[in-house]
C-alpha positions as CSV (number, residue, x, y, z in Angstrom):
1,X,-79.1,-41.7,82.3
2,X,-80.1,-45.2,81.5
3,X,-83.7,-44.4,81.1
4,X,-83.1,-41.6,79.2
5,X,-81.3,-43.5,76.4
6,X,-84.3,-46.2,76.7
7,X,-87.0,-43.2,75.7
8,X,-84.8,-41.7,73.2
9,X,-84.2,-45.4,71.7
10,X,-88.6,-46.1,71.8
11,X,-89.1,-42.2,70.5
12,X,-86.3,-43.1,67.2
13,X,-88.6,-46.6,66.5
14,X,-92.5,-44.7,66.9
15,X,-90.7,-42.3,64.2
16,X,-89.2,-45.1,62.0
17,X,-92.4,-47.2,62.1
18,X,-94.7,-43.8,61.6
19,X,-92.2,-43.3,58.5
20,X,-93.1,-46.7,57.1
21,X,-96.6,-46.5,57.2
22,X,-96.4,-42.7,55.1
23,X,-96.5,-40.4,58.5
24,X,-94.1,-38.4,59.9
25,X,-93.7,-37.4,63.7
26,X,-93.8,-34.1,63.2
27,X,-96.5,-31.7,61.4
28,X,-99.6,-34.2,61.1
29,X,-100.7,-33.8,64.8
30,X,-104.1,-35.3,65.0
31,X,-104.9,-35.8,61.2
32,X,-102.0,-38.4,61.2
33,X,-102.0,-42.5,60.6
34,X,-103.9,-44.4,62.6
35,X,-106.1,-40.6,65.0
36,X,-108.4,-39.0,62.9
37,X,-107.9,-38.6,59.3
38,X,-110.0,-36.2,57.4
39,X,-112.7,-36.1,60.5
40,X,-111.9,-33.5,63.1
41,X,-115.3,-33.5,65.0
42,X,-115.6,-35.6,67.8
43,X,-118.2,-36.4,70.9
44,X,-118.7,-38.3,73.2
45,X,-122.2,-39.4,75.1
46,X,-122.5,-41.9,78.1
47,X,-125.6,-43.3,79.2
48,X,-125.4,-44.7,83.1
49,X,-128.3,-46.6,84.2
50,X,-129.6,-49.7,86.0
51,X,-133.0,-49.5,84.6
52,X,-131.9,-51.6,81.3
53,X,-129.1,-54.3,80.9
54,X,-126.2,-52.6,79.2
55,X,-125.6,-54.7,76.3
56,X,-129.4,-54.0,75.7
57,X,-128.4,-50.4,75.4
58,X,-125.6,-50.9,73.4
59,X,-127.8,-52.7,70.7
60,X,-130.4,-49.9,70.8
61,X,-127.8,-47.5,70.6
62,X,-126.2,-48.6,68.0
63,X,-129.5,-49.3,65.7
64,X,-130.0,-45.8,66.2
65,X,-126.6,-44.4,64.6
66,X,-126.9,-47.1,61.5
67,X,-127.6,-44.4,58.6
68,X,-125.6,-41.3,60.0
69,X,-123.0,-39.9,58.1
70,X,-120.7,-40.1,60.9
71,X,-117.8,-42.7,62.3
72,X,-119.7,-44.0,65.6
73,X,-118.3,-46.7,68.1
74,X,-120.9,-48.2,71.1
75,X,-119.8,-49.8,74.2
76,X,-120.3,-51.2,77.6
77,X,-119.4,-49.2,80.6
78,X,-116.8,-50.9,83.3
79,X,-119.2,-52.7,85.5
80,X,-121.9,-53.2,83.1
81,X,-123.0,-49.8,84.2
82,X,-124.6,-48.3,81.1
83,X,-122.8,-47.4,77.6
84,X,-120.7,-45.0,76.1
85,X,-121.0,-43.7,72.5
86,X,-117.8,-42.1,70.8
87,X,-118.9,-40.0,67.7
88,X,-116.3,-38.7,64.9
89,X,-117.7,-36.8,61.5
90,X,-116.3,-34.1,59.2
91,X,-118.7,-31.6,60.3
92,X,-120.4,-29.9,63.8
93,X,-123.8,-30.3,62.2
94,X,-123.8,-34.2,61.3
95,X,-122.0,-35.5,64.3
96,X,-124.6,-32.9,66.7
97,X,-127.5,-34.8,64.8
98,X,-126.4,-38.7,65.5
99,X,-125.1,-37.6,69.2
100,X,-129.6,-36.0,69.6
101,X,-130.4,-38.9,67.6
102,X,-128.4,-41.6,70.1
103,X,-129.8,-39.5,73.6
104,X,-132.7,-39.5,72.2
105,X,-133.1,-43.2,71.6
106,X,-131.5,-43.9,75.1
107,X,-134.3,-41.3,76.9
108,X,-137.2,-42.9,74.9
109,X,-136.2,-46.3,76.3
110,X,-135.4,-45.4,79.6
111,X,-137.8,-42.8,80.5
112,X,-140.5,-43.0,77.7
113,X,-139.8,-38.9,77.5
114,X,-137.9,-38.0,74.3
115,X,-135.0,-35.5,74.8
116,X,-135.9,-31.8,75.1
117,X,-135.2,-29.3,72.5
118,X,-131.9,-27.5,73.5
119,X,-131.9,-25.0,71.0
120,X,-132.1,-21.5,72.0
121,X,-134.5,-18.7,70.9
């Protein structure tokens, strides 16, 4: 019974310090304080590779996201292993164009082949 008064005493202060900051616990789900606000597309590319130092990659990933109309954060893989880029934008079509825009950079540099076309018809 111990732990269970611990959780409900954690669960009342994440509701108290949510009410402070103008969010509730309830009803706001993902668009509350501090997840994702107004943007409710998200994706998600990762680049493994030895052919190029990762925080070479990250650089030329992030160059290639710099005017998108889209939230975008670039990093390095655990083990220096390659990079991952997390993508979040208001709508399908802008956060589909900087994900093709960021492979595309990361197949030009490691393969000197851009990426194919993946449209059908």
């Amino acid at each position: 019974m111990r732990a269970a008064g611990g959780r409900a005493r954690q669960s009342r202060r994440a509701e108290l310090s949510l009410a402070r900051h103008g969010g509730t616990a309830q009803g706001e789900g993902v668009r509350s304080l501090g997840l994702l606000g107004d943007r409710d597309v998200v994706a998600t590319l990762y680049v493994v590779t030895q052919h190029k130092p990762a925080e070479e990659l990250v650089e030329l990933l992030r160059q290639s996201l710099v005017d998108d109309d889209v939230l975008a954060g670039v990093s390095v893989l655990p083990n220096a292993c390659g990079a991952s880029v997390r993508l979040l934008g208001r709508t399908s079509k802008s956060v589909r164009a900087a994900l093709t825009k960021s492979w595309q950079a990361a197949r030009l540099a490691l393969l000197g082949a851009p990426a194919p076309d993946l449209r059908k018809g």
